[in-house]
C-alpha positions in Angstrom: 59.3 71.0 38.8 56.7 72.5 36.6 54.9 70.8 33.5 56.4 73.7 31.4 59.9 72.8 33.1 59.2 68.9 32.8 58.2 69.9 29.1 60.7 71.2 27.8 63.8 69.1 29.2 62.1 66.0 27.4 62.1 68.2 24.2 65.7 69.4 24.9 66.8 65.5 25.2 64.8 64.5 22.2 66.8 66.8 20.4 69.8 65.4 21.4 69.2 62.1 20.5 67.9 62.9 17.5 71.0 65.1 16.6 73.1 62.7 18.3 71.6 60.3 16.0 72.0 62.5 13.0 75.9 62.7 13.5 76.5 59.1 13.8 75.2 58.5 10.6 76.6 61.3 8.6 80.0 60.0 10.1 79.0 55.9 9.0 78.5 57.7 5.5 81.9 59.5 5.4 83.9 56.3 6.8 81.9 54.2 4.1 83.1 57.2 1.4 86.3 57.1 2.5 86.7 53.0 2.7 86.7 52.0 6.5 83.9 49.8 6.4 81.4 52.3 7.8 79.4 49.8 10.5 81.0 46.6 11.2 79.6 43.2 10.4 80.7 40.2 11.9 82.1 37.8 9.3 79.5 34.5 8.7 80.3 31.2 10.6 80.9 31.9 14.0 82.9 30.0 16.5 84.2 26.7 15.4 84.2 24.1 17.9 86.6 20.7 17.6 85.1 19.0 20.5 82.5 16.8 19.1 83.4 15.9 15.7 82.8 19.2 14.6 84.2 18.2 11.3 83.1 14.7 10.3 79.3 14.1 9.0 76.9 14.6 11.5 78.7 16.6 14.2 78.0 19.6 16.0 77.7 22.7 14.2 79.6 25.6 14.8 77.8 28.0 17.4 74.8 25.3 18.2 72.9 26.3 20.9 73.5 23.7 24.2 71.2 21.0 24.7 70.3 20.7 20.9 73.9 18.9 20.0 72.3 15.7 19.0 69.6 16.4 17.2 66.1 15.7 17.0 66.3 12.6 14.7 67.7 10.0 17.8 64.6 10.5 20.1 62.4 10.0 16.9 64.0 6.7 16.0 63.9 5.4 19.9 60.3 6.3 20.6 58.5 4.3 17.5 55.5 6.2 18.2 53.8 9.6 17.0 54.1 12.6 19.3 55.3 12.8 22.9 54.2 10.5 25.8 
């Protein structure tokens, strides 16, 4: 293929994507006119776990990430000293 070839079919696909682009909003903006939410947004909170003691004082949190399910104070407490050794 040619530079001038090359050239223009990375023009011809930016102007897709850009019209591409274009289109999806305009259609966001209409939903949002009309009342259908326009993009979606997940809802706060997450999944809620009941293994743990999710609900009593101190438990997991919903959507923790594993390994960080007990905290940082414990180690703290156990070690007595500053820093890690």
């Amino acid at each position: 293929m040619c530079r001038t070839e090359r050239k223009e079919s990375v023009e011809k696909a930016k102007a897709m994507k850009q019209k591409k682009r274009e289109d999806n909003l305009a259609k966001r903006k209409e939903q949002k006119k009309a009342g259908k939410g326009g993009k979606k947004v997940p809802k706060k909170g997450g999944k809620v776990s009941m293994s743990k003691g999710a609900n009593k004082k101190g438990g997991s949190k919903a959507g923790a990430r594993p390994g960080f399910e007990g905290g940082f104070g414990a180690r703290a407490k156990a070690g007595g000293g500053k820093g890690r050794k």
